[in-house]
C-alpha positions in Angstrom: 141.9 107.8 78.7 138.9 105.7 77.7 135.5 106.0 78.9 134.9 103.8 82.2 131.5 102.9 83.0 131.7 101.5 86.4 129.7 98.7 87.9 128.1 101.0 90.7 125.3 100.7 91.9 122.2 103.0 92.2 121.9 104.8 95.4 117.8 105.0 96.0 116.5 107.5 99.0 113.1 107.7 99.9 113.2 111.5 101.2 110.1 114.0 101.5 107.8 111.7 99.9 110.1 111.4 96.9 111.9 108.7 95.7 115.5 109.7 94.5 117.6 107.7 91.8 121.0 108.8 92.2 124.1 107.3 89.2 127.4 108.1 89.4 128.6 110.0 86.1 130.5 107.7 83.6 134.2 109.1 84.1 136.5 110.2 81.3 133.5 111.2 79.3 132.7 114.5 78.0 129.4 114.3 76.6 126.5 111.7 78.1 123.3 111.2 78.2 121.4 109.5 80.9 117.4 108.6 80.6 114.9 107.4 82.9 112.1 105.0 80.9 109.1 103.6 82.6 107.3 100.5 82.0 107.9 97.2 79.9 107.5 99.4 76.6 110.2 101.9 78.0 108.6 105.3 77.4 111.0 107.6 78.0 110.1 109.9 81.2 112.5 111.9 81.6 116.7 112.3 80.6 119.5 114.7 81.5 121.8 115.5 78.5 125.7 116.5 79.1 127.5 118.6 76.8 130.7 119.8 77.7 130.2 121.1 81.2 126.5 122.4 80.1 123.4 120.0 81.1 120.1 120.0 79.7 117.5 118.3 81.5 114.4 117.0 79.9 111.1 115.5 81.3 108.0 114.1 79.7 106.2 114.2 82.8 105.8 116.1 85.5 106.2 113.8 88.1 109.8 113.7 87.3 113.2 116.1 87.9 116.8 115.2 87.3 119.3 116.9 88.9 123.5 116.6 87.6 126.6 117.0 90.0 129.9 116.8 89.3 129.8 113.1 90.3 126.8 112.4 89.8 123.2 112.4 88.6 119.7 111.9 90.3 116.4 111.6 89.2 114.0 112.5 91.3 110.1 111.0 91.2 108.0 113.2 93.0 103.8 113.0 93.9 103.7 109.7 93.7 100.9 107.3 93.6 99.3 103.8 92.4 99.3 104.6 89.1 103.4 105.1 89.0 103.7 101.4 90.2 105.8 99.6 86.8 109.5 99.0 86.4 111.6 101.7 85.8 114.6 101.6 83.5 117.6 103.5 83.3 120.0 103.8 80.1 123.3 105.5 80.0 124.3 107.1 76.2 127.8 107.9 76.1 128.9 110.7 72.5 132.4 111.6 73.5 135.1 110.2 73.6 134.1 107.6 70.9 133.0 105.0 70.0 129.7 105.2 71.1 128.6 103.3 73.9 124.6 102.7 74.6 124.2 100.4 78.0 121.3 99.9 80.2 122.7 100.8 83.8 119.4 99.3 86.2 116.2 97.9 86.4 113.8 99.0 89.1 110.4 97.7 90.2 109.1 100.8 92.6 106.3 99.9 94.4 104.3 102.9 95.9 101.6 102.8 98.3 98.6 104.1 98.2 97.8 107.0 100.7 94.2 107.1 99.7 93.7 103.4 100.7 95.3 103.7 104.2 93.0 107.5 105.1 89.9 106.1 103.6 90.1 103.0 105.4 90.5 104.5 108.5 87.8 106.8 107.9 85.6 104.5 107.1 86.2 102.5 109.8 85.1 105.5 111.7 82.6 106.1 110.1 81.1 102.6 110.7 82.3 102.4 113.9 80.0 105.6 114.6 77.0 104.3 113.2 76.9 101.1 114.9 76.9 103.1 117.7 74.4 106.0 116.8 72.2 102.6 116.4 72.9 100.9 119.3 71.9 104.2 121.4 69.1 104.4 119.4 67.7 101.2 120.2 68.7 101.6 123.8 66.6 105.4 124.0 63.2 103.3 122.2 63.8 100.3 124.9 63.9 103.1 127.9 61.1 105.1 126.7 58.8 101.9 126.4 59.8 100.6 129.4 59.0 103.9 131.2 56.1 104.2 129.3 54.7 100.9 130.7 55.8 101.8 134.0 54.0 104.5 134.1 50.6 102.8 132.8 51.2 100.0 135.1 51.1 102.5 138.2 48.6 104.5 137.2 46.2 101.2 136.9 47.3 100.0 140.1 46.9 102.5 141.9 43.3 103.4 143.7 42.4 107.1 146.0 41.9 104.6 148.8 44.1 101.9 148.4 47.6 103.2 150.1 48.1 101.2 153.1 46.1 98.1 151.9 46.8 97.7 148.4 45.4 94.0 148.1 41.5 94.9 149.8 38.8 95.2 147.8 38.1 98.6 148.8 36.0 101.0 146.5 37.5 104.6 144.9 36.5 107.4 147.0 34.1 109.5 145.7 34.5 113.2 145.3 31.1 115.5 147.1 29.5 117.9 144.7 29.2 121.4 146.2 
């Protein structure tokens, strides 16, 4: 009847926009404690105590949840973003039956990507993307209007009372009778 720590290994889901750390209980064991520490200092984050059938849950964050099963127990990292990127440590304490047993159970790296990044980006690109052609149409409007523009003073030069059928004879604007 001695306390077995098995060899198992972590079951990690990525469910909901949550990443779930799930450890099967130690078995034989009465009272445990598992805890979740982040980083290369290991701050603890969060921990789930188990006393005799009762479990107290504890978390220094709020980013963080545990959750206990008969078999098992999950911890749950939730609203995740850059700043969570470190390694992430879990540590199994196990009271009763003795002696006392204090292992480190896993190691994770969890990697989270950032959601800002990949809407601002594309955002940006539209916003760019618009610009270059708000410009472009500008430049096309001012290239129409001046051509239109000299069109129009190019007629209105060439263009004599008189001069309709023959527009190449020297023939002199009409003059208008006074009444």
């Amino acid at each position: 009847d001695h306390a077995h720590v098995s060899d198992a290994q972590v079951m990690v889901e990525f469910e909901n926009g949550n990443f779930n750390f799930t450890f099967p209980n130690p078995q034989n064991v009465s009272e445990f404690r598992m805890t979740l520490k982040k980083g290369r200092e290991k701050k603890e984050i969060c921990a789930l105590y188990l006393s005799k059938g009762r479990v107290i849950p504890k978390s220094n964050v709020t980013y963080c949840q545990t959750q206990n099963s008969r078999n098992s127990t999950t911890f749950i990292l939730k609203n995740l973003d850059r700043k969570h990127i470190d390694v992430y440590t879990y540590y199994l304490e196990i009271f009763l039956p003795p002696p006392y047993i204090d292992c480190c159970l896993k190691e994770t790296y969890l990697y989270v990507p950032d959601k800002e990044d990949c809407f601002s980006l594309g955002f940006m690109s539209w916003i760019i993307i618009s610009l270059i052609i708000f410009a472009i149409s500008c430049v096309c409007f001012v290239v129409a209007c001046c051509l239109r523009n000299k069109n129009q003073n190019c007629e209105s030069n060439s263009h004599e009372y008189n001069s309709e059928y023959m527009p190449m004879a020297a023939v002199n604007a009409a003059k208008k009778t006074r009444i």
